[in-house]
Every structure is written in structure tokens, then in C-alpha cells.
DOPATOR-766147 format. One line per 3 residues: for each residue x, y, z of N, C-alpha, C, CB. Coordinates in steps of 0.001 Angstrom, whole numbers. Atoms other than C-alpha are relative to their C-alpha. Glycine has a CB too. Layout:
<miros>
X,Y,Z,X,Y,Z,X,Y,Z,X,Y,Z  ...
</miros>
This chain:
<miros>
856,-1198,0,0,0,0,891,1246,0,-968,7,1243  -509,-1374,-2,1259,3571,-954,-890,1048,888,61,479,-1502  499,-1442,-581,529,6986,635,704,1123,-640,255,159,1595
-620,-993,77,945,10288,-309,1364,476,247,-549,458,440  -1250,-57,-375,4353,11814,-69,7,1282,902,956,-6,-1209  145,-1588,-1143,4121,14464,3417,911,1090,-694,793,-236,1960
-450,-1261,767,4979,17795,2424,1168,414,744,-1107,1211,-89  -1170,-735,-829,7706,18203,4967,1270,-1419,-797,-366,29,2413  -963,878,897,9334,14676,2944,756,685,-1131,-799,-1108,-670
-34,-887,1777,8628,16583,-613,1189,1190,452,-2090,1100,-664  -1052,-1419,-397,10593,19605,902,1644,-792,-63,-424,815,2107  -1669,-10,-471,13656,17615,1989,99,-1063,-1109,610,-524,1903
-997,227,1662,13859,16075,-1305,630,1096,-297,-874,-283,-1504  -389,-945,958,14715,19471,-2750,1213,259,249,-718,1129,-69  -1726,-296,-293,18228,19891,-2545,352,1216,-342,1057,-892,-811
-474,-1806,506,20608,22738,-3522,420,-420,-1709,1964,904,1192  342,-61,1335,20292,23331,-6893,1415,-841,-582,-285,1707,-562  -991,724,436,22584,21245,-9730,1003,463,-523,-317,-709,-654
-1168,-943,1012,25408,22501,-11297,-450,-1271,-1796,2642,-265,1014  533,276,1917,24416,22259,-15442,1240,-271,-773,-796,1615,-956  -779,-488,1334,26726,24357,-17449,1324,426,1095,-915,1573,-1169
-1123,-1237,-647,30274,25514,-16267,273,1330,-486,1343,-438,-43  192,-1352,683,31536,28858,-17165,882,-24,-1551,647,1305,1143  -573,150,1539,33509,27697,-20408,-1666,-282,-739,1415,-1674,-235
725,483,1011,30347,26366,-21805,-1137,1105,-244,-517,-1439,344  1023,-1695,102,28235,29554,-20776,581,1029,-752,-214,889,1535  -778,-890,811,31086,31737,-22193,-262,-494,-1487,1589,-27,431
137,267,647,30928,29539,-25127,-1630,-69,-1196,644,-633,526  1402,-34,234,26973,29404,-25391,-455,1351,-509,-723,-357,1237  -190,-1399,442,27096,33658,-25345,565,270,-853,428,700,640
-1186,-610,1034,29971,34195,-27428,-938,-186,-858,1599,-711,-329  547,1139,1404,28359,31594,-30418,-1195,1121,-47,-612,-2215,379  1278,-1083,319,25007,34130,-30023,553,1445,-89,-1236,3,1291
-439,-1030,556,26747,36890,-30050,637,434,-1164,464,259,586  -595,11,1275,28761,36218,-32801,-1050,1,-1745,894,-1392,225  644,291,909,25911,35166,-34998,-1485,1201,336,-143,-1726,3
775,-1427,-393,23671,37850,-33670,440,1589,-981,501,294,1838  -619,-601,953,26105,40195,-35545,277,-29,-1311,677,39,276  214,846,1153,25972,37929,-38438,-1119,229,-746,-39,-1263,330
1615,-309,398,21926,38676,-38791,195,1326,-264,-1282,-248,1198  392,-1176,270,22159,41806,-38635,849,1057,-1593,244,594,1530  -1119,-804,1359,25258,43182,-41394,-680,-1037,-585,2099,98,-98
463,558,609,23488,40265,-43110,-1268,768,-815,-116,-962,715  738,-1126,235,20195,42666,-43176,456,1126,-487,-501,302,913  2,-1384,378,22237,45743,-43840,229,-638,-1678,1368,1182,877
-721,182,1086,23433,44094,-47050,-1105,-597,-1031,1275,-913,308  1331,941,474,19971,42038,-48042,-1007,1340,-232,-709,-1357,1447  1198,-294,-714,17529,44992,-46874,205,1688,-688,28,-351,1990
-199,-1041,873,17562,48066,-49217,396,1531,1216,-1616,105,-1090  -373,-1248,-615,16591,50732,-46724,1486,-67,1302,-1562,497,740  -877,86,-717,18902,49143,-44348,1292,461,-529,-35,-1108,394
-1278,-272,523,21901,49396,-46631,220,1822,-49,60,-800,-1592  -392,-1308,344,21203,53325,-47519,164,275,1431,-1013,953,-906  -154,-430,-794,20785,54048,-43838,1520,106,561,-825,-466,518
-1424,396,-605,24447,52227,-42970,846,1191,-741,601,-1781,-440  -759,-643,494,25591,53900,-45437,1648,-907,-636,38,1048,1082  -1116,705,189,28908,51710,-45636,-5,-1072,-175,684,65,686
-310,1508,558,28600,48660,-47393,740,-891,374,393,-67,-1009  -1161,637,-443,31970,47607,-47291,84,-166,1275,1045,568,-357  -386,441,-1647,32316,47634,-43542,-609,-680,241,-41,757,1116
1338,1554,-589,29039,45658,-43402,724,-1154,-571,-2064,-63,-912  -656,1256,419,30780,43070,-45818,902,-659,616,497,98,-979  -860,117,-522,33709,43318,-43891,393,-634,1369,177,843,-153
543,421,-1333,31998,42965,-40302,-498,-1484,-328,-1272,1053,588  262,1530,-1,30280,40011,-41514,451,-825,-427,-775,-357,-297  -872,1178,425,32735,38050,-43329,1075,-578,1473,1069,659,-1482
-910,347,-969,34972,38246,-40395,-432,-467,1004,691,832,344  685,747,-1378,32622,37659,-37309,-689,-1145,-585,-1193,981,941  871,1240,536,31214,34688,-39644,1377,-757,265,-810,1,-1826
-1443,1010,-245,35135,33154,-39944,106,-36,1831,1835,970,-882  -338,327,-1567,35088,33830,-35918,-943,-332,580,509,970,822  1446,534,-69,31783,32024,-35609,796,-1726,857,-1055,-125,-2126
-610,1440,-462,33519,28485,-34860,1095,310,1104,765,-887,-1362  -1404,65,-546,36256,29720,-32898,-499,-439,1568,986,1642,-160  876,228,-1433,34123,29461,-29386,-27,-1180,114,-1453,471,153
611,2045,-614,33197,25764,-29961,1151,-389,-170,-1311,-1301,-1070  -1611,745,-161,36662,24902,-30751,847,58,1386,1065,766,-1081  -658,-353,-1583,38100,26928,-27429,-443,-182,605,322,940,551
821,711,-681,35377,25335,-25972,593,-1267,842,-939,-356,-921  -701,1226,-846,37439,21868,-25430,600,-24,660,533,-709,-295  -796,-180,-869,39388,23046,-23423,-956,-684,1640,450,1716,-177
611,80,-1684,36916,22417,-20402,-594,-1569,-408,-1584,1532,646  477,1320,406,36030,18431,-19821,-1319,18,64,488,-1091,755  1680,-496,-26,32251,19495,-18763,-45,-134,-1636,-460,1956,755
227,-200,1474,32306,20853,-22429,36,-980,-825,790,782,-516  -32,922,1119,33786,17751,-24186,-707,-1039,448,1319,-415,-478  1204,1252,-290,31653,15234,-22017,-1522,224,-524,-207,-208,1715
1534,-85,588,28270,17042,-23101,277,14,-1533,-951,1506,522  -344,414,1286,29766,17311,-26650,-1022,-1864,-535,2016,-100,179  78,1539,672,29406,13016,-26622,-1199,-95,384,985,-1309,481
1223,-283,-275,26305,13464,-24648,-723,269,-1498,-14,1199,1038  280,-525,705,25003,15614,-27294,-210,-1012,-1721,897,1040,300  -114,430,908,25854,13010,-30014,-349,-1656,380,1225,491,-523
696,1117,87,24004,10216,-28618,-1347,-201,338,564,-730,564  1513,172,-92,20419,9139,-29172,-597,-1073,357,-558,201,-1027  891,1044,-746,18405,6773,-26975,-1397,-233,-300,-35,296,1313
1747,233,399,15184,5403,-27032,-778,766,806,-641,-1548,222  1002,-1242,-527,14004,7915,-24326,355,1140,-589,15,323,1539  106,-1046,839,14714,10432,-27328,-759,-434,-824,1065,510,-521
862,479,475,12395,8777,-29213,-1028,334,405,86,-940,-34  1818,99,-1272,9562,8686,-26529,4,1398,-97,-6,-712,2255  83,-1411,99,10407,12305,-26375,-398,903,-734,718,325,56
664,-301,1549,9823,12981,-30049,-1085,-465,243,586,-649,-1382  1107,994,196,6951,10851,-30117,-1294,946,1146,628,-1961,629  937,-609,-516,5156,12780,-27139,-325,1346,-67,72,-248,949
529,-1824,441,2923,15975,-27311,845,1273,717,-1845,345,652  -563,-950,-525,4263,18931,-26811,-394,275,1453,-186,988,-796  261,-405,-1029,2516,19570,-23612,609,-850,1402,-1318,112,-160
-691,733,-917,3586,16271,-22203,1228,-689,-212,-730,-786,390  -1255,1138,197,6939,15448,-22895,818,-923,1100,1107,752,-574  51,1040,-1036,8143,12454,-21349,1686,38,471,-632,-1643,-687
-1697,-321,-75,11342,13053,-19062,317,-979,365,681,1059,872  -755,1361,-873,11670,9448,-17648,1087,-131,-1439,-1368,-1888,469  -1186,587,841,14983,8364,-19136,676,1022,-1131,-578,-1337,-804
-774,-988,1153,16197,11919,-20945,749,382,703,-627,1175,-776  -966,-312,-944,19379,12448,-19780,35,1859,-383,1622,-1063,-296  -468,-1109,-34,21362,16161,-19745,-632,471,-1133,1349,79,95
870,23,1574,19784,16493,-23163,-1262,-421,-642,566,-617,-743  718,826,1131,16640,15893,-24763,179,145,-1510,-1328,202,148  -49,526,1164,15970,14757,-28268,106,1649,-990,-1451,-1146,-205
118,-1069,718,15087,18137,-29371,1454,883,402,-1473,711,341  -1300,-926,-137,18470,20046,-28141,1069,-896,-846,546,284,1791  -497,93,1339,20185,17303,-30085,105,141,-1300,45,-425,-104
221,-844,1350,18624,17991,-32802,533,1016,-403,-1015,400,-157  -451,-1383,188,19468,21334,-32673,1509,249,-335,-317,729,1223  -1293,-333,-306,22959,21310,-31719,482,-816,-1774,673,-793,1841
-286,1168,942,23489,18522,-34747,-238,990,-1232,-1091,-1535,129  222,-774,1177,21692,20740,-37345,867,1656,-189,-1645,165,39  -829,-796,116,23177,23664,-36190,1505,397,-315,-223,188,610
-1083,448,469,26358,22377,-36465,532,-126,-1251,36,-831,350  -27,207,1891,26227,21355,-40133,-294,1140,-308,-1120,-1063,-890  168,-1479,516,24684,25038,-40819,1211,620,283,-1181,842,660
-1000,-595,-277,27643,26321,-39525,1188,-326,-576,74,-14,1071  -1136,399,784,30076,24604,-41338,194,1,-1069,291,-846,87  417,89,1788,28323,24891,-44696,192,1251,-135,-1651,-495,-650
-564,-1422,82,28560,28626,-44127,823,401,-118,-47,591,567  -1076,-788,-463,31613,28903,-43098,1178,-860,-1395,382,-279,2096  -681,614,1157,32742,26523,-46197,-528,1057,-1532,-589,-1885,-60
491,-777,854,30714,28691,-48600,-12,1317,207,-1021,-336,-226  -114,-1003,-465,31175,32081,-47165,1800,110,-175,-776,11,1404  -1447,-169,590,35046,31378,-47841,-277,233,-1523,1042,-1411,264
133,-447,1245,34404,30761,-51444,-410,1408,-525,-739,-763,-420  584,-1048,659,32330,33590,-52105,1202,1741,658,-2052,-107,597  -573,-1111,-148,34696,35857,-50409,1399,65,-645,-7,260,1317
-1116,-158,510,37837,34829,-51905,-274,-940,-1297,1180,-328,997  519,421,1239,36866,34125,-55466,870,-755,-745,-403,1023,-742  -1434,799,616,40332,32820,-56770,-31,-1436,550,1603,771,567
14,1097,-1014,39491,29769,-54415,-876,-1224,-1067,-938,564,1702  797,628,582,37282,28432,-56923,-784,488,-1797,-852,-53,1155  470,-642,1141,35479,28757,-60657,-1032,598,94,-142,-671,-921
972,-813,72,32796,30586,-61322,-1665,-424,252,246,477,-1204  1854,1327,-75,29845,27634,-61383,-121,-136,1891,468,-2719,-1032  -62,734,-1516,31577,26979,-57621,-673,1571,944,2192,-638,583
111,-1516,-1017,31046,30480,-56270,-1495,586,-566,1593,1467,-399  1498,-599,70,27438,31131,-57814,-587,-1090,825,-778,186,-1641  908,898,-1367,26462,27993,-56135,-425,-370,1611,262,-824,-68
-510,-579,-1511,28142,28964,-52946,-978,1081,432,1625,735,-26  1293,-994,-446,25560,31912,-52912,-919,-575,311,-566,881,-880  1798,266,58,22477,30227,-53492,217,-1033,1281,-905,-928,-1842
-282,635,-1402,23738,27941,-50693,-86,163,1340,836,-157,77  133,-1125,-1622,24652,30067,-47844,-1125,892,-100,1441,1228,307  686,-688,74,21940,31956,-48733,-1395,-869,732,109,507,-1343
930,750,-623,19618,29365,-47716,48,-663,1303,-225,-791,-732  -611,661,-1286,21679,27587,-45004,-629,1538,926,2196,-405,-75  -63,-552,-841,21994,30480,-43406,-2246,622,436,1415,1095,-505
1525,235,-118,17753,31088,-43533,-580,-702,962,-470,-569,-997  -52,1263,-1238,17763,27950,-42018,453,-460,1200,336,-759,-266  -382,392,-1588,19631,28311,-39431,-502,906,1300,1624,40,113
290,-1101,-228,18168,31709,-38787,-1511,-400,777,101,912,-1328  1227,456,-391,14653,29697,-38317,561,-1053,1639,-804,-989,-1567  -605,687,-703,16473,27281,-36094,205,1106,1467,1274,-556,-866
-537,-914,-1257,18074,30115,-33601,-1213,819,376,1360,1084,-390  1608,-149,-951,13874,31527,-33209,-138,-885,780,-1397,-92,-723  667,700,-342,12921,28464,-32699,828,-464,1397,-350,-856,-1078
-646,-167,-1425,15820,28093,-29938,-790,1134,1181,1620,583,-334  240,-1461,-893,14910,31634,-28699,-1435,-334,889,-291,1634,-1241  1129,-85,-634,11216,30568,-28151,-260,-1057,536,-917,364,-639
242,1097,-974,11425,27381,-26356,788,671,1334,671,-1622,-577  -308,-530,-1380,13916,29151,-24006,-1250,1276,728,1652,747,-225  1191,-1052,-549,11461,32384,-23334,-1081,-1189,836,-983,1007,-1629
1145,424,-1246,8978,29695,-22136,548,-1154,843,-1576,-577,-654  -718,606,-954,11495,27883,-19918,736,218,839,427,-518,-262  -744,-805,-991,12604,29763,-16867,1211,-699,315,-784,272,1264
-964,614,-271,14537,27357,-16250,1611,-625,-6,-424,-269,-67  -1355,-318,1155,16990,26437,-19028,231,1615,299,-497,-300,-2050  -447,-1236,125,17378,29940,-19059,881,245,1496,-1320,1024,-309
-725,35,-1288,18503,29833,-15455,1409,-751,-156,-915,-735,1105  -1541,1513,457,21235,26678,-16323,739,1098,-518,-272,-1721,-1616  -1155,-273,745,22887,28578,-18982,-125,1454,766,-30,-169,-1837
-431,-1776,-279,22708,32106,-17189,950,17,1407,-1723,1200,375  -824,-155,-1009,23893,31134,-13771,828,-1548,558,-940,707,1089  -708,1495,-265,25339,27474,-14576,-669,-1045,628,1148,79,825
913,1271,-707,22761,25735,-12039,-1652,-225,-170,156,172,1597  2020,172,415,19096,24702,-12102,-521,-1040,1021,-511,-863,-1960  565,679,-966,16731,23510,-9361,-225,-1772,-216,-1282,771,172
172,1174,91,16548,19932,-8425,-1171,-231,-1190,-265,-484,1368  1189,208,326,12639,19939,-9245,42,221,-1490,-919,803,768  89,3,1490,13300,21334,-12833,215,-971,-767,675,750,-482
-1160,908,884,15956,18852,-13655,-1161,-1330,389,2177,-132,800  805,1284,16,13465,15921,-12626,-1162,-26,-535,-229,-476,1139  1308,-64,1030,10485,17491,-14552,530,-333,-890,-796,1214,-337
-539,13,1579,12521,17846,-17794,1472,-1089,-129,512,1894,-496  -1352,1044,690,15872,15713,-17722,-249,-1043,1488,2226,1042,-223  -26,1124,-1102,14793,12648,-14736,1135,-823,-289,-1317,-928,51
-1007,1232,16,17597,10470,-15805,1894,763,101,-385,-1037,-1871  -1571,-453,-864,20510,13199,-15400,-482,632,1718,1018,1732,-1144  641,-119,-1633,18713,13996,-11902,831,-639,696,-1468,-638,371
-624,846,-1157,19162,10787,-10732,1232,-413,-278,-727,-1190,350  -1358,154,-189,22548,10315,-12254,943,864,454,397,-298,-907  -611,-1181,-822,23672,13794,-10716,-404,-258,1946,-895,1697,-772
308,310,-1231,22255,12987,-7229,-428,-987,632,-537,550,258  768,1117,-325,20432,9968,-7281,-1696,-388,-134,320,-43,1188  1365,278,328,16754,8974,-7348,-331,817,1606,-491,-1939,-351
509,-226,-884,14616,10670,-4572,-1387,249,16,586,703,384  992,568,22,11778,9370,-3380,-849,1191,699,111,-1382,579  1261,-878,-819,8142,11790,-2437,735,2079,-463,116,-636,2620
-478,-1806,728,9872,15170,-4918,-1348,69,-493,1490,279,-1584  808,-954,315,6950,17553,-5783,553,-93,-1111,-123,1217,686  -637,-625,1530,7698,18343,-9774,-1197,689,-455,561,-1254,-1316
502,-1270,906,6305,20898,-12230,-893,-709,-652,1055,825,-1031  346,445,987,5228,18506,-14671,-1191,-1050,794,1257,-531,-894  897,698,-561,2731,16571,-11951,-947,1094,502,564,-941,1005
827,-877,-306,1096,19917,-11118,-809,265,1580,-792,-263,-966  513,-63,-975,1383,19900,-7634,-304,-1508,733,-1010,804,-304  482,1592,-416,934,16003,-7224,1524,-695,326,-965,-990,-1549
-898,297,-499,3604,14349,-5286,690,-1609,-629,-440,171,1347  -513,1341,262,5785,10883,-6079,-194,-346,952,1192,-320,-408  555,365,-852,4346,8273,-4336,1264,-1084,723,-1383,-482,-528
-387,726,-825,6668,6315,-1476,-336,-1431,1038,153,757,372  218,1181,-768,6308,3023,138,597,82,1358,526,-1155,-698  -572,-269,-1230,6094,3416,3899,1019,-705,685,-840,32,722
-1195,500,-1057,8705,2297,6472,-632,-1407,298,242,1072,1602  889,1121,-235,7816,-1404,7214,-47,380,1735,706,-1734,-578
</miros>
């Protein structure tokens, strides 16, 4: 027979919050948006008619964005330096069957039993984003140094990055607006840690491999409804 889990139990589950992100991977997480943040925009002055007359300076826009596009990768590379960084890296590049279940369930209820540090959808991301970034930064050479290639290679190089980068542009919203409605993540990468209770709504399987399993936790995603405990014999 189960019982409820007492509210003074639920409490002393809650621990002190987890450590997420260190500060290489937060530095690294900022930089990468900042860099490509700057990227959108001389991108616009150069795409965006009134934008261009306003700048006024073309060239510097070309100039700004060819260069903060070549220093676009440099973050995730100086990134390895920290082992945090290269352990979520492999993280990052492996997919389980509770990424599956994860895909597979509605948006409202996604299922965190068994999603570790990562769900399915941040791999995704990181994976696609990745390849956008490299196709850019392979085609954004061509087109800037034209001797690099013939003439068929460097019109195709446009119509390329021109789209990649679109795409990746949809990608970094669609980042933007899952964080806005996740206080939480947003907490991880801003101050490195994140409440027990979050990490067992949304990632239960790095929870309990960061602290362990704990029995009669309150979570977000039960709405107030407790995990149920088997009393003391």
C-alpha cells in the first residue's frame, strides 16, 4: 500500500540546486550568439535596401560580416578546453530510445523518464546547427575569396549560404522561443545551475545520475501532485 508523499518529505527532497553548465560552456553558449547575432544583422544591412542606404557603408558591413562569420567556430573549438564541455559534446551526439519517446510525445507532455542532460530536441538542434555552420563557413570562404574556386563553384556557394543560413536563422527563433517559455533552461545557462525539481520534470535520468533517485519530490510537470513512497515497514 502507498501513501501520499508528506509535504515536509517533498521539501527535503529538494536539494541545492545542480550545477548544469560551467563557465567555459556559458562563455561559449554567449559568445556563439553573439557572434551570430552580428551575423543577422550586417546580413540585413546588405539584403535589406533601406537598411543598406541608412548604414551607409557597405563595405564595412561586408567586412563585419565576413569576419565575425570566420570567428563564428572559434568558441566551440576553445570550448574543449573544459572536460564538462567535451563530455556534453558526446552526450550531445548520442540518441536513446528515451529520445524517441520524447519525439513521439505531445508537446505539452513530454516524457522526461529516461532523458538524460539532453533531450531529443536540443540534439537535434545542436546537430543541425552544427552542419549550418560549417556549410557557411565553407561557402562564405568561397564567395569571399573568389580565386578559391570557378565561377559555377562560387554562384552555387551563394544560393547555398543563402539558404543555409535562412535555415539556421529559423532554427536560432525556434531556440529563442522554447527558451522564453522555460525559466529554467534559461537559469542553467545564465547562472550554470538549475533547481533539483526542474531537472526531474525535464531531464529525470541526469537527476538521478547527478544525485540519485529521490523518493516523495513535488515536480512541475505533476502539477502539484507528489511521487508516491512506500512506507517504512
Amino acid at each position: 500500500m502507498t501513501r501520499p508523499a508528506e509535504p515536509e518529505a517533498a521539501e527535503a527532497g529538494r536539494r541545492d540546486d545542480l550545477d548544469r553548465f560551467d563557465r567555459v560552456e556559458r562563455w561559449v553558449h554567449w559568445s556563439v550568439g553573439l557572434l551570430f547575432g552580428v551575423c543577422v544583422l550586417t546580413a540585413a544591412v546588405l539584403y535589406v535596401g533601406p537598411l543598406s542606404v541608412l548604414v551607409g557603408n557597405r563595405r564595412l558591413a561586408v567586412l563585419v560580416h565576413v569576419w565575425t562569420g570566420f570567428a563564428l567556430p572559434v568558441p566551440l573549438l576553445v570550448g574543449a578546453v573544459s572536460r564538462a564541455y567535451r563530455n556534453d559534446l558526446r552526450r550531445l551526439g548520442r540518441f536513446t530510445t528515451a529520445d524517441g519517446r520524447w519525439l513521439r510525445s505531445k508537446q505539452a507532455r513530454r516524457d522526461a523518464e529516461g532523458v538524460g542532460k539532453f533531450n531529443a530536441g536540443q540534439k537535434l538542434n545542436t546537430a543541425l546547427s552544427g552542419g549550418a555552420i560549417a556549410v557557411l563557413l565553407v561557402t562564405g570562404t568561397l564567395m569571399y575569396f573568389p580565386d578559391l574556386a570557378r565561377l559555377s563553384w562560387r554562384t552555387g556557394s551563394t544560393f547555398v549560404h543563402d539558404w543555409f543560413a535562412l535555415a539556421l536563422g529559423l532554427l536560432v527563433i525556434g531556440h529563442i522561443r522554447y527558451a522564453v517559455g522555460d525559466p529554467g533552461s534559461r537559469q542553467g545557462m545564465r547562472t550554470g545551475s538549475v533547481t533539483e525539481t526542474w531537472a526531474r520534470t525535464h531531464h529525470a535520468a541526469w537527476a538521478d545520475e547527478t544525485v540519485g533517485p529521490v523518493a516523495g519530490l513535488v515536480t512541475e510537470s505533476q502539477t502539484g501532485a507528489a511521487f508516491h513512497a512506500d512506507p517504512a515497514p
